[in-house]
C-alpha positions as CSV (number, residue, x, y, z in Angstrom):
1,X,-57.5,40.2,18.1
2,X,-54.0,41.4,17.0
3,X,-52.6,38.9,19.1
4,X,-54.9,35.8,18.7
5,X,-54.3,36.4,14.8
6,X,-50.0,36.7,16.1
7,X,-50.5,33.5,17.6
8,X,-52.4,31.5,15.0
9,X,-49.9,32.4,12.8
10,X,-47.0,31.1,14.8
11,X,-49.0,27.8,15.6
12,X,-49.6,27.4,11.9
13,X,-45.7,28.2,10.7
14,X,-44.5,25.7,13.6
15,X,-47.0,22.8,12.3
16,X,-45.8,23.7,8.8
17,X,-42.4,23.3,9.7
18,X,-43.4,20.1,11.8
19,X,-44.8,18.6,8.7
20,X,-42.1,18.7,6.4
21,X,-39.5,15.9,6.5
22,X,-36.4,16.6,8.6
23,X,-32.9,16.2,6.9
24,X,-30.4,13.9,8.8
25,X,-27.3,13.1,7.7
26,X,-26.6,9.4,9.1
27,X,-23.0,8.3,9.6
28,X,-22.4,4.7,8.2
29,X,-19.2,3.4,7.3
30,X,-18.0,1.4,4.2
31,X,-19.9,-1.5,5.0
32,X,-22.9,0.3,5.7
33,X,-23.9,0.0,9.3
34,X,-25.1,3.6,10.7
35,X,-22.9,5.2,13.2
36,X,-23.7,6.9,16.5
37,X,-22.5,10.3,15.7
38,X,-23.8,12.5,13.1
39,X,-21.3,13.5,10.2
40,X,-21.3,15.9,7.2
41,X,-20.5,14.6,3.8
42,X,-17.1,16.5,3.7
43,X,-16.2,14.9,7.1
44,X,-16.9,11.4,5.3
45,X,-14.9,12.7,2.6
46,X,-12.4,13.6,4.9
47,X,-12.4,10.7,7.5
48,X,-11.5,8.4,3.9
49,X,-14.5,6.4,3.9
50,X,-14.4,4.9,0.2
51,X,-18.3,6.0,-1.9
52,X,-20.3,3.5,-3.5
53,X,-18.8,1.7,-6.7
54,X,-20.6,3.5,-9.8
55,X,-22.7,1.2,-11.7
56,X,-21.8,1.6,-15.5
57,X,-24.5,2.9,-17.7
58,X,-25.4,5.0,-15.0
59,X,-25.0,9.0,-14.7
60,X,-22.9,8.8,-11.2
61,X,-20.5,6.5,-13.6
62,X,-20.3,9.1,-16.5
63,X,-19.5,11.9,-14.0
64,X,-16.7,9.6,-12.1
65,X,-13.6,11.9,-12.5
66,X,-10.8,10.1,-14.0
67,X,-8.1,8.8,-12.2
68,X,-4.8,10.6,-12.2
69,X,-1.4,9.3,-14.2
70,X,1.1,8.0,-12.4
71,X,3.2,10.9,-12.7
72,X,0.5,12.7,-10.7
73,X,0.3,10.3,-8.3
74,X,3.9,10.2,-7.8
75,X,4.3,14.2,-7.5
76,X,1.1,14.1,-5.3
77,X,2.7,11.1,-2.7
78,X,6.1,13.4,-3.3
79,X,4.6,16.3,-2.0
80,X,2.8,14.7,0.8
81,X,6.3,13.3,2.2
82,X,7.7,17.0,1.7
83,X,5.2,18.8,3.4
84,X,5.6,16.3,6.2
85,X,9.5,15.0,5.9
86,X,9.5,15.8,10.2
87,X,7.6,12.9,10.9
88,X,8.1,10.6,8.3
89,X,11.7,11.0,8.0
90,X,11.4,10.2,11.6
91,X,9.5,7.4,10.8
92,X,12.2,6.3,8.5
93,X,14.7,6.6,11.0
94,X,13.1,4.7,13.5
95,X,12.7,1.8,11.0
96,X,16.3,1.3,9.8
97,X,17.4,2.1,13.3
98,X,15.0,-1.0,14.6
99,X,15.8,-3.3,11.8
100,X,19.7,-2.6,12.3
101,X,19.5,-3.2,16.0
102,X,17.4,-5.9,16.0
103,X,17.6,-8.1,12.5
104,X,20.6,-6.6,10.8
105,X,22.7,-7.2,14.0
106,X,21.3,-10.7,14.4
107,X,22.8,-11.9,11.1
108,X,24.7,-9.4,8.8
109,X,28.2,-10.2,10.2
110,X,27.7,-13.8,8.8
111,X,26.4,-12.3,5.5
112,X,29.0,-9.5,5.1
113,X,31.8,-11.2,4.1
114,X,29.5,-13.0,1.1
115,X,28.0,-10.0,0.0
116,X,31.3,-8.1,0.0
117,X,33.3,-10.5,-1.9
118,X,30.3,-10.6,-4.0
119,X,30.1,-6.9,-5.0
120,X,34.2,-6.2,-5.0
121,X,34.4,-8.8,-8.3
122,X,32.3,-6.3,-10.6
123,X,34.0,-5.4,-13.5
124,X,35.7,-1.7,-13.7
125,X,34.0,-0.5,-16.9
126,X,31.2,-1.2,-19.7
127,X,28.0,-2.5,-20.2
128,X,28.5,-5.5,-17.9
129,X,29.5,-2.9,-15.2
130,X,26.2,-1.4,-15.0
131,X,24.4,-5.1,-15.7
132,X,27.0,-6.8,-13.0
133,X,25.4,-3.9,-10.1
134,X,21.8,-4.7,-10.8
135,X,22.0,-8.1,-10.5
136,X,24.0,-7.8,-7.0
137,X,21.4,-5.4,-6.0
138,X,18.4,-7.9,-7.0
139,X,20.9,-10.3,-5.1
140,X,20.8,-7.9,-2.1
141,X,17.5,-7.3,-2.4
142,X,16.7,-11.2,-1.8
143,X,18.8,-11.8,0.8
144,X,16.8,-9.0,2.7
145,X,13.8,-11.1,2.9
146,X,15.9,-14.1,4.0
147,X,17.5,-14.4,7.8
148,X,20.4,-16.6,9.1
149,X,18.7,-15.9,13.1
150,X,15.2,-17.6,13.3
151,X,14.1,-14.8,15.7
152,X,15.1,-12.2,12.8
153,X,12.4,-12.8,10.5
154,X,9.3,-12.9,13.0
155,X,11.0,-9.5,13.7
156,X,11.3,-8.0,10.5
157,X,7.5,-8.8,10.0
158,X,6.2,-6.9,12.9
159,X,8.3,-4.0,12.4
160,X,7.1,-4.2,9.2
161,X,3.2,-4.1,10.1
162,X,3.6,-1.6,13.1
163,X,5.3,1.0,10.5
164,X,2.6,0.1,7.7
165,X,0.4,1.0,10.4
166,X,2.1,4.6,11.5
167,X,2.3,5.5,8.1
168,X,-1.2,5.3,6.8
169,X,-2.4,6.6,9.7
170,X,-0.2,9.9,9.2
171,X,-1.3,9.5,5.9
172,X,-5.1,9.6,6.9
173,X,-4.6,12.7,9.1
174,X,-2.2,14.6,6.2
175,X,-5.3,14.2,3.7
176,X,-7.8,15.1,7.0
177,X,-5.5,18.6,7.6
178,X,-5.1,17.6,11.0
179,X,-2.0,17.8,13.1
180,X,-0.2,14.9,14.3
181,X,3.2,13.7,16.1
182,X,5.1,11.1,15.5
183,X,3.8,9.4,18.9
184,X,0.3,9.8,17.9
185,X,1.2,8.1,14.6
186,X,2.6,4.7,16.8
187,X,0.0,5.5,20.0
188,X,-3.4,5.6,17.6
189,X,-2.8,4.0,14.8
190,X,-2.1,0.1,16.1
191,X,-6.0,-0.7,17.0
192,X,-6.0,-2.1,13.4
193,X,-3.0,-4.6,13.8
194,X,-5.1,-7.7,14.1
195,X,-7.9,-6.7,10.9
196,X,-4.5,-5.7,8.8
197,X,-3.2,-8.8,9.4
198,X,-6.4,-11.3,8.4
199,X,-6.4,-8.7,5.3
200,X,-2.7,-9.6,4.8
201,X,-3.3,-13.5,5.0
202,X,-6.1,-12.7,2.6
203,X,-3.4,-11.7,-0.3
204,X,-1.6,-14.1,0.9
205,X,-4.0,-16.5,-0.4
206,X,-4.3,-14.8,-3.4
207,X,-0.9,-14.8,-4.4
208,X,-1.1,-18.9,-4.3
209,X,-2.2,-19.0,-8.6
210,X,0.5,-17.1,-9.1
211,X,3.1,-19.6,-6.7
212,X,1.5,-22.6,-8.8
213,X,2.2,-21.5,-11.8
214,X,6.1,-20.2,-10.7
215,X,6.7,-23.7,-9.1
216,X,5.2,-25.4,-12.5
217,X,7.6,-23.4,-14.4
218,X,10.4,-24.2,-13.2
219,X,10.0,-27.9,-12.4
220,X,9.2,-28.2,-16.0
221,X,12.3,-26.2,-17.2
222,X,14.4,-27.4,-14.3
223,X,14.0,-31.4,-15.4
224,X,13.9,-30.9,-18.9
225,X,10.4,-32.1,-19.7
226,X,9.0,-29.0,-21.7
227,X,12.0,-30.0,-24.7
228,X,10.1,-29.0,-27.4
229,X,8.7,-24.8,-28.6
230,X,5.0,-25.4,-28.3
231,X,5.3,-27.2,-25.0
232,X,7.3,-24.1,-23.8
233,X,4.4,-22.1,-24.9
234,X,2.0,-24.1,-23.1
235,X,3.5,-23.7,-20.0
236,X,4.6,-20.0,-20.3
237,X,0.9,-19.5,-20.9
238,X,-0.4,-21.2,-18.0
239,X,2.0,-19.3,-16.0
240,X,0.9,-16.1,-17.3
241,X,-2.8,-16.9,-16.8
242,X,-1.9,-17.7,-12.9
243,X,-0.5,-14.4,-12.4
244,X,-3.1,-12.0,-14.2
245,X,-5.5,-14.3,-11.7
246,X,-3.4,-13.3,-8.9
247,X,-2.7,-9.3,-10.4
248,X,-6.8,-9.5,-11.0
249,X,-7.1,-10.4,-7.4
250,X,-4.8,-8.5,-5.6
251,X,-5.6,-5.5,-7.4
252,X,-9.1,-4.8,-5.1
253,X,-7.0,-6.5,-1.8
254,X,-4.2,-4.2,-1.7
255,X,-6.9,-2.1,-0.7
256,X,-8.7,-3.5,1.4
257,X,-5.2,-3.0,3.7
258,X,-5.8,0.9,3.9
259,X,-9.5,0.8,3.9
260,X,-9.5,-2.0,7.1
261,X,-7.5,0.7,9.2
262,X,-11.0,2.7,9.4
263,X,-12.4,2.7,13.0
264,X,-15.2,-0.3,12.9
265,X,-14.2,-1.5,9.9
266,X,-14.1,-5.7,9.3
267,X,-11.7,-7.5,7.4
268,X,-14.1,-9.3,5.2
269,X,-16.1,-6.0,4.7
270,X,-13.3,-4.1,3.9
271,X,-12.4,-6.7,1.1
272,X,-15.9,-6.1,0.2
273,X,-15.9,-2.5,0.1
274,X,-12.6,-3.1,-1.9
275,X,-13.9,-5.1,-4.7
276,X,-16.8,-2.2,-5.0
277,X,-14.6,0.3,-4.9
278,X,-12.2,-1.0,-8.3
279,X,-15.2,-2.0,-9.9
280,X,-15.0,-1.4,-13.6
281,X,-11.5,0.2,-13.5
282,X,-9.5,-3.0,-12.4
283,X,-7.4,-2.7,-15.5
284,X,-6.3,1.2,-15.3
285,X,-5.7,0.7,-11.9
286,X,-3.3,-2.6,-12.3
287,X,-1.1,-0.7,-14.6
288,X,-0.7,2.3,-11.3
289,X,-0.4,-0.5,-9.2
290,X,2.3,-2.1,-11.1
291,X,4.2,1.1,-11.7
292,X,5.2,1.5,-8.4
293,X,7.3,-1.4,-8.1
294,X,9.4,-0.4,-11.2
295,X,9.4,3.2,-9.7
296,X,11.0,1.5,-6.2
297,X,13.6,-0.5,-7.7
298,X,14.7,2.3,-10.0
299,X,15.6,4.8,-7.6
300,X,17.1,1.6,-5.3
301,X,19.2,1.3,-8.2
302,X,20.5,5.0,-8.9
303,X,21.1,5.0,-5.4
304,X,22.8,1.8,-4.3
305,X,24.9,1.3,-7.8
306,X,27.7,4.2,-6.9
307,X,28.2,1.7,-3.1
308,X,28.4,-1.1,-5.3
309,X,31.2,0.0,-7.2
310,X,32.9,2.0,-5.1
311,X,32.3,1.3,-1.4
312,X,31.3,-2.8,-1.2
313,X,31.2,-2.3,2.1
314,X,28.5,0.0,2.3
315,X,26.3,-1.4,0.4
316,X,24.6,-3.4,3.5
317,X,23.8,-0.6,5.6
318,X,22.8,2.0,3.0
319,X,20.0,-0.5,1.7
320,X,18.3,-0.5,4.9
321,X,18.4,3.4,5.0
322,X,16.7,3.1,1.5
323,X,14.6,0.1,2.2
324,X,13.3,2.5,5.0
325,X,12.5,5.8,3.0
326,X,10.9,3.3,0.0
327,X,8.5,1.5,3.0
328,X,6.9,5.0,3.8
329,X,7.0,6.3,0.4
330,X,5.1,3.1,-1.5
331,X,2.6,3.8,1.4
332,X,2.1,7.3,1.3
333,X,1.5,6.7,-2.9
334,X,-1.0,4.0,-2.4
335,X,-3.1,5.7,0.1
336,X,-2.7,8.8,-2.3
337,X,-4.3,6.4,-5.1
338,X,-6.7,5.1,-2.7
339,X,-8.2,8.5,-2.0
340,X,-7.9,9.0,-5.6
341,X,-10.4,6.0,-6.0
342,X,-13.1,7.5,-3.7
C-alpha cells in the first residue's frame, strides 16, 4: 500500500509539473526573427543586441535610465582604450603604417612642398598665430580626404572600413569581457563588410539635403544674387532646414553602422532597429553625437599646433599618427553611446 500511495504520488507531482507552462527563453535578434540557440537575457545584453524602443506614456518609458553626459561618455570610451591600449594601439599602428605605405607614399611628395611652404609663413606671435595654425590644420585636414594618385583614394576607403570593422568588433568583445587578439579583431570581424557598406551608402543618401542646401549657398553668394539682408536670410534658413533634415536623419543611421555588425543582422533591418532604438530621444542624442566632432578636432589641434609652428615638416606625418588614434577612439565612443542606448 505504502508503495502504490509512493507511486501515485510521484505520477500526480510529474502530471503537475507536466501541466504547467514551460519557460523558454527564445533567442531573436534586433529584427525579431528567433534564433537556433537558446540565450539568457544577460547574454542578449551582452552579445549588444539593442531592446525595444520604449513607447512614451508607457511605464518601460518612465523607467528608461537616462543617458549619460558627454563627459561620461568620453571618460567611459577613455577607459575602454586604457584598459585595452595593447590592441588598439596596435590597431592604430597598423593604420597609419598602411595609409603611409600605401596612400601617403602615393602622393605626399607632391603635396609636401605646398603644405610646407604653407605652414613655414605663420606669423611668430599673437592672436593671428594661434588663428593662422587652425586654419592650416582645417587646410590639412582637407587635403587628407583629397588624393593626387587615383588608386589612393579607393585605398584610403577600404582601410578605412576594414579598421571600422576591427575596432567595433574589439569593442563588442571589451563590453562582452571576453578576450581577444588583434588577429581575431581583423580574422572575425570582416563578415559584416558588405551590410556596413549598404549602411554607409544609406547616410550617404542622407547627407544629400544637407549637400543641396551647401551647393545653393554658395551659388547664391558666389554670383551675387542674394544682394539684399532678407534674401540672405532666406537662403541661410533653407540651408539650415537641409542640415537639421540631414542631422535628424543621420542621427538613427550612424547607428545602424554598429548594430549591422551583429551576426544575421540586415542592412535595412538594422536601420530599422535604429530608428526604434532613438525613438523619442533624437534630440539629446544629436547634441552627443555632435560633441564628438568638436572633441576630435580639439585635441587634433593641441596636438598638431606646436608642428605647425615649429617643425613644418612634421606636420604631414604626425597627422596620420593622430588621424589613426582619433579613427579608433570616435569608434570606441560611439559604440560606448550605442550600448548606452540599449
Amino acid at each position: 500500500m505504502a508503495k502504490a500511495k509512493k507511486s501515485g504520488t510521484a505520477i500526480k507531482s510529474s502530471a503537475s509539473r507536466a501541466s504547467q507552462p514551460q519557460k523558454k527563453t527564445v533567442r531573436a535578434n534586433a529584427a525579431g526573427v528567433p534564433m537556433a540557440s537558446p540565450v539568457s537575457i544577460t547574454d542578449e545584453k551582452m552579445a549588444g543586441v539593442p531592446k525595444a524602443a520604449p513607447v512614451r506614456g508607457s511605464a518601460s518609458f518612465e523607467e528608461h535610465p537616462p543617458i549619460p553626459n558627454v563627459f561620461r561618455l568620453t571618460a567611459t570610451a577613455w577607459d575602454v582604450l586604457r584598459s585595452h591600449w595593447q590592441v588598439f594601439v596596435s590597431i592604430m599602428l597598423i593604420y597609419a603604417g598602411m595609409n603611409i605605405i600605401f596612400i601617403q607614399g602615393l602622393h605626399a611628395e607632391s603635396n609636401l612642398p605646398a603644405l610646407q611652404t604653407a605652414l613655414n609663413q605663420i606669423p611668430t606671435s599673437g592672436f593671428g598665430h594661434v588663428v593662422d595654425g587652425v586654419s592650416l590644420i582645417t587646410t590639412l585636414i582637407g587635403a587628407s580626404g583629397t588624393s593626387v594618385a587615383p588608386t589612393a583614394g579607393p585605398y584610403q576607403f577600404v582601410l578605412a572600413v576594414v579598421v571600422s570593422l576591427a575596432v567595433i568588433w574589439g569593442c563588442r568583445e571589451v563590453f562582452a569581457k571576453r578576450d581577444f587578439s588583434v588577429r581575431d579583431m581583423f580574422y572575425k570581424g570582416m563578415y559584416p563588410f558588405i551590410p556596413f557598406l549598404l549602411v554607409g551608402l544609406l547616410i550617404l543618401m542622407q547627407l544629400l539635403p544637407f549637400a543641396i542646401g551647401s551647393a545653393l549657398y554658395s551659388i547664391v553668394v558666389a554670383n551675387g544674387i542674394a544682394s539684399g539682408l532678407l534674401l540672405q536670410g532666406v537662403f541661410i534658413a533653407l540651408f539650415l532646414v537641409l542640415t537639421g533634415v540631414s542631422l535628424y536623419l543621420l542621427c538613427s543611421s550612424v547607428f545602424a553602422l554598429y548594430i549591422v555588425t551583429l551576426p544575421g543582422m540586415a542592412p535595412w533591418a538594422s536601420s530599422r532597429t535604429a530608428r526604434d532604438l532613438v525613438a523619442h530621444r533624437r534630440f539629446t542624442i544629436m547634441r552627443k553625437l555632435l560633441f564628438l566632432p568638436l572633441l576630435l578636432f580639439l585635441v587634433c589641434c593641441v596636438v598638431l599646433l606646436p608642428f605647425v609652428w615649429w617643425w613644418a615638416a612634421a606636420a604631414i606625418w604626425v597627422f596620420t599618427l593622430v588621424s589613426a588614434v582619433l579613427l579608433v577612439f570616435g569608434h570606441i565612443y560611439m559604440y560606448t553611446l550605442y550600448r548606452a542606448l540599449i
